[in-house]
N, C-alpha and C positions, 0 to 999 in steps of 0.2 A: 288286868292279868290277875288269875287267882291259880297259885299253884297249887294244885289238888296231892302229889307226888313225888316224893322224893326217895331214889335208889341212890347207895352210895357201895362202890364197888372198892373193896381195899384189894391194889394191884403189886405185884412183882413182877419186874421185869427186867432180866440182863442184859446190859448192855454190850455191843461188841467188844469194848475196850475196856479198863481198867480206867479210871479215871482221877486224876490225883491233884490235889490241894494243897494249902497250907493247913487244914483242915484233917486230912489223911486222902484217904483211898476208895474208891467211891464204883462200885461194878452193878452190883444187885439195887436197882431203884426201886423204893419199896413208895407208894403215894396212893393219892384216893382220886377217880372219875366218879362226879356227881351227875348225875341226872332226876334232871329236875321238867315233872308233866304237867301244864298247862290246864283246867279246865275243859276247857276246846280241842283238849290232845294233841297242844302242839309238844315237842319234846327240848330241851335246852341242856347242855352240854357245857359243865366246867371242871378245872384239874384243879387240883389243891396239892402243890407243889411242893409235900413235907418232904424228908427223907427219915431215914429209921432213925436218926441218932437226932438231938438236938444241939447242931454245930454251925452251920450258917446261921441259924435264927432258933429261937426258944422252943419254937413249935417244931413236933415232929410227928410224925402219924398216927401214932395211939393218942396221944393227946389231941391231934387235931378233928378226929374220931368223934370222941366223948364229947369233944365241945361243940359238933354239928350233930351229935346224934341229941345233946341234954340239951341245950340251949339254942342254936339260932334255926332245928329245923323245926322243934314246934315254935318258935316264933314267925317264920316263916307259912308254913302251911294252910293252907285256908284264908289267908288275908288278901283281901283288893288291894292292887299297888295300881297305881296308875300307869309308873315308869319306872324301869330300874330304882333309880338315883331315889327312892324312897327307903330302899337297903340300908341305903347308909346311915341314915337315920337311923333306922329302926335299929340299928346295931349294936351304934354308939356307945350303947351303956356299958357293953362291954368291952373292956380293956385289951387291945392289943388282941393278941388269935387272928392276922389278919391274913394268911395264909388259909385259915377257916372259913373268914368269912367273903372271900376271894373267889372262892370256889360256887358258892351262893349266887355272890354279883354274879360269876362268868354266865351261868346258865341260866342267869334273870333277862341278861343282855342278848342272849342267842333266842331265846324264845320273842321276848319282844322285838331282834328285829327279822327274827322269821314274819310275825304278826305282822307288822308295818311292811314285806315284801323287799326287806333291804336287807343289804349285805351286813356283817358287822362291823366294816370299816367305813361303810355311810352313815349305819346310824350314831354311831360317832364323833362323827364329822371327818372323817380321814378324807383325802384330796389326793391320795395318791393312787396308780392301777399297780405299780410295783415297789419293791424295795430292793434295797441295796441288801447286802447283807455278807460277815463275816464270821468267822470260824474260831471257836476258843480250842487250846490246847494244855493238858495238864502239866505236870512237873516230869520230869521226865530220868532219869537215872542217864540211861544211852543218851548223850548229845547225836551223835548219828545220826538214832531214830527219829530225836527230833528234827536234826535239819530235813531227814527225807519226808517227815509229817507237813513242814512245811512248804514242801519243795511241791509238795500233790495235791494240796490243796492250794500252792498260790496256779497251779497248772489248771486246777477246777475253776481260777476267775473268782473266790472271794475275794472279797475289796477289802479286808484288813485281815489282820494274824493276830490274836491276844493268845499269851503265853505266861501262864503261873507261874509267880516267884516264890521264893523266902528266901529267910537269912539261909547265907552261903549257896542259895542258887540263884543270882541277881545279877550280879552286874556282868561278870564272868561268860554266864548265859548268854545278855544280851547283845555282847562285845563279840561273839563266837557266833551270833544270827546275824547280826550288821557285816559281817566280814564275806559270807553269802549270800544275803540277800542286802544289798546295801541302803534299795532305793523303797521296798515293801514297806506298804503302811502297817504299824508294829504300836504296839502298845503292850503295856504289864498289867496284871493285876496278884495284888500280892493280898486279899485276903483278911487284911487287918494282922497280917505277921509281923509289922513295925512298931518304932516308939520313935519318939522326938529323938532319942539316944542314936538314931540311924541317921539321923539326917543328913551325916557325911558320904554313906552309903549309896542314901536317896540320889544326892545330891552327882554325883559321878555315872548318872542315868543321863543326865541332861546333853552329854555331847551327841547322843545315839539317837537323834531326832524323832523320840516319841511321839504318838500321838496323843499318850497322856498313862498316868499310871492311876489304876483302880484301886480305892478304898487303901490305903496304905498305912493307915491309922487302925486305933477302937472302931468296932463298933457301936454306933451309937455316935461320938466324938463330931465335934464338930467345932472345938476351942483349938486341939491342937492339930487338925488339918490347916485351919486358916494360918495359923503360927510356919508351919511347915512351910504353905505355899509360898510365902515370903522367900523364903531360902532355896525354893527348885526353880527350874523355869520350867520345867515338865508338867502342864496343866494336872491336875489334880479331878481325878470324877469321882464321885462321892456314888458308893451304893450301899451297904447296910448300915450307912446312917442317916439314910431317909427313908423313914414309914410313915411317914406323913406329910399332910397340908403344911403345917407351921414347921418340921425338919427343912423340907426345900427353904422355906421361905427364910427362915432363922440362917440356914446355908448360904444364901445369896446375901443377906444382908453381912454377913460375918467375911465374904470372901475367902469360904471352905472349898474353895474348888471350885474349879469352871467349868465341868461338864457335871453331867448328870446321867448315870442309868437308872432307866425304870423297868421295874421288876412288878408287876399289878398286882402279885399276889405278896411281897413285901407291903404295900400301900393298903391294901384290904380291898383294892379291884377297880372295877374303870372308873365309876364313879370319881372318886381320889384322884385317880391317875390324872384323869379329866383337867381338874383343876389344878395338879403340877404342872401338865403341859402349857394351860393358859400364863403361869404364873414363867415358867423358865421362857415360855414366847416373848412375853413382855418386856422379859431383862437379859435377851439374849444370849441365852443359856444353852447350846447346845446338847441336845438328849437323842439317846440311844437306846436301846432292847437289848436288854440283858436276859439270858438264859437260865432256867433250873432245871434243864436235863428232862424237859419235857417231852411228854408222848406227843401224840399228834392233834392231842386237846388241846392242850395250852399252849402247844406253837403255831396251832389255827388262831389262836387270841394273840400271841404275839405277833402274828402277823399283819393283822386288825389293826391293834394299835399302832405300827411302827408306820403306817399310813397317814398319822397324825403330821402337820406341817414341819413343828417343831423335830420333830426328829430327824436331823439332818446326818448321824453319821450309823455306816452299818451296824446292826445289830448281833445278835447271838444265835438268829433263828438260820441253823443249820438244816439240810436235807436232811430228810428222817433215814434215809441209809446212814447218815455219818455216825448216829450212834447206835441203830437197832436193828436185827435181823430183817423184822418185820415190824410196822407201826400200827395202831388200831384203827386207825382212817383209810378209807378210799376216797381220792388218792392221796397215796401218801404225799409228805412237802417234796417238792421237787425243788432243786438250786440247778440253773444254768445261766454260766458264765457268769457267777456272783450278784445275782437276781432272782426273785422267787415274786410270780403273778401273786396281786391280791384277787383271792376269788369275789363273782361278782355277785354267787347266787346269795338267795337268802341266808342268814344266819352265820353261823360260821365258815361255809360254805365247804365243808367236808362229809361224807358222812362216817360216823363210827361204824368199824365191821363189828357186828356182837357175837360173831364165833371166834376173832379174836380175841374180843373184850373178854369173853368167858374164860378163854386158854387162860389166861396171865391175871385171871382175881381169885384171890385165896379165901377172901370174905366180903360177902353180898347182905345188904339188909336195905328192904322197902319200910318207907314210911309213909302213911295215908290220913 
């Protein structure tokens, strides 16, 4: 593989909803589609899942911008790779950016398994023809709106509910969903809006049969999750504190939590990903697909990966109606009855429409 081409399309796009966090409020997604040309003119397709602010993770799109446009796409251009998984390497030397360099791997991965005539859940190794899959929902003001939020999506057949907390919308919340929905598999994720100083709060979660609560520490942290877990019975899934090979590992070894989301563009991309999954296989780790409010690039990769063995509980990857007008793929992700086919053609198995692409990018620049 020699990639001769690289466009990188800076995109905006509104979501149908408002979208809200421990973080704040999230409508206008602002993020980059790469595309990346083959020698041979095949064409390879990755998202790079910044958003405008630097609040879930350091990087954000102007920054993640500069450091694909100065650094890893002339490192990239023109060079023989054999396989993907030589990105990684080649990366390394630079620190963290791994949202940038994510974006790279994604459409290193799409052209080499167009090349090989395989899907991008085969080349892989994924085992699976479908996925399960579940639905996250923001913080919500109206309790209402949210029970009828969940009331239409547990009618659509996703197999779990994840639902944002913080201090003083937590326990309360959860008490006021369990009392409608008594028997739905339900989980939190709170964001990193906690401290050890909660852990009485935490800890008054556990009668309301979680399936586990997301990230509820620092990010980063991985001393006082383990400390926490002790004190809850509500499994503990760790996700913006792990961006790497050795987080997972230093996680399992510490007893930071028993689940795992992966997120490929926290990681710096499959490569990575690759080897968490082998690593949470091994020690029975349970892992799932977590979402960044992806167009329909990066939830064609998420879908890919979430085909991996190890992934045993629903993921994030929602139908592209749940959050947008319109998605830039044909066809868009479809969910029926809380399942979404893994496509089988080659590569990502979508294709990009580029009179949408065009609609929703505010700035385009090729590199040769």
């Amino acid at each position: 593989m020699k990639i001769t081409e690289i466009t990188m399309h800076r995109m905006n796009m509104r979501m149908k909803n408002p979208f809200t966090t421990s973080f704040g409020t999230e409508q206008d997604r602002e993020f980059i589609i790469l595309e990346a040309k083959d020698a041979d003119g095949t064409v390879g397709w990755g998202e790079c899942v910044t958003s405008e602010s630097p609040l879930y993770i350091e990087e954000f799109t102007k920054a993640a911008w500069v450091m694909l446009e100065e650094y890893l796409i002339p490192l990239t251009l023109g060079r023989e790779i054999s396989h993907p998984d030589e990105l990684t390497e080649l990366f390394e030397p630079f620190k963290r950016n791994n949202l940038a360099k994510a974006a790279i791997d994604a459409a290193a991965w799409d052209i080499y398994a167009k090349q090989q005539g395989l899907s991008l859940a085969e080349a892989i190794g994924g085992c699976r023809t479908e996925i399960e899959v579940g639905v996250s929902l923001g913080i919500e003001d109206d309790m209402e709106r949210m029970l009828t939020n969940i009331k239409e999506k547990t009618a659509d057949g996703y197999k779990r509910i994840k639902v944002k907390i913080k201090p003083g919308k937590d326990v309360e919340v959860v008490k006021e969903i369990r009392e409608h929905f008594p028997d739905i598999p339900l989980m939190v994720d709170a964001n990193s809006a906690y401290t050890l100083d909660d852990v009485e709060t935490l800890k008054q979660l556990d009668p309301y049969n979680l399936m586990m609560i997301e990230q509820p520490l620092t990010a980063g942290d991985l001393i006082d999750h383990a400390e926490l877990q002790k004190h809850i019975k509500t499994p503990i899934c760790l996700d913006e504190s792990i961006h790497s090979y050795d987080d997972a590992r230093q996680a399992i070894q510490l007893g930071s939590g028993k689940i795992i989301n992966m997120k490929v563009g926290r990681v710096g991309g499959i490569t990575t990903m690759k080897r968490i999954h082998e690593l949470c296989k091994e020690a029975n780790i349970p892992m799932w697909c977590g979402g960044m409010l992806e167009s329909g690039v990066g939830r064609a990769h998420n879908i890919a990966i979430t085909s991996l063995s190890a992934f045993t509980l629903p993921g994030d990857t929602a139908a592209s109606s749940r959050y947008w007008e319109e998605d830039i793929i044909d066809p868009e992700v479809v969910v029926k009855d809380g399942i979404v086919q893994v496509p089988a053609s080659p590569g990502i198995g979508y294709e990009v429409n580029r009179e949408k692409l065009a609609k929703y990018t505010v700035q385009k620049e090729t590199f040769k």
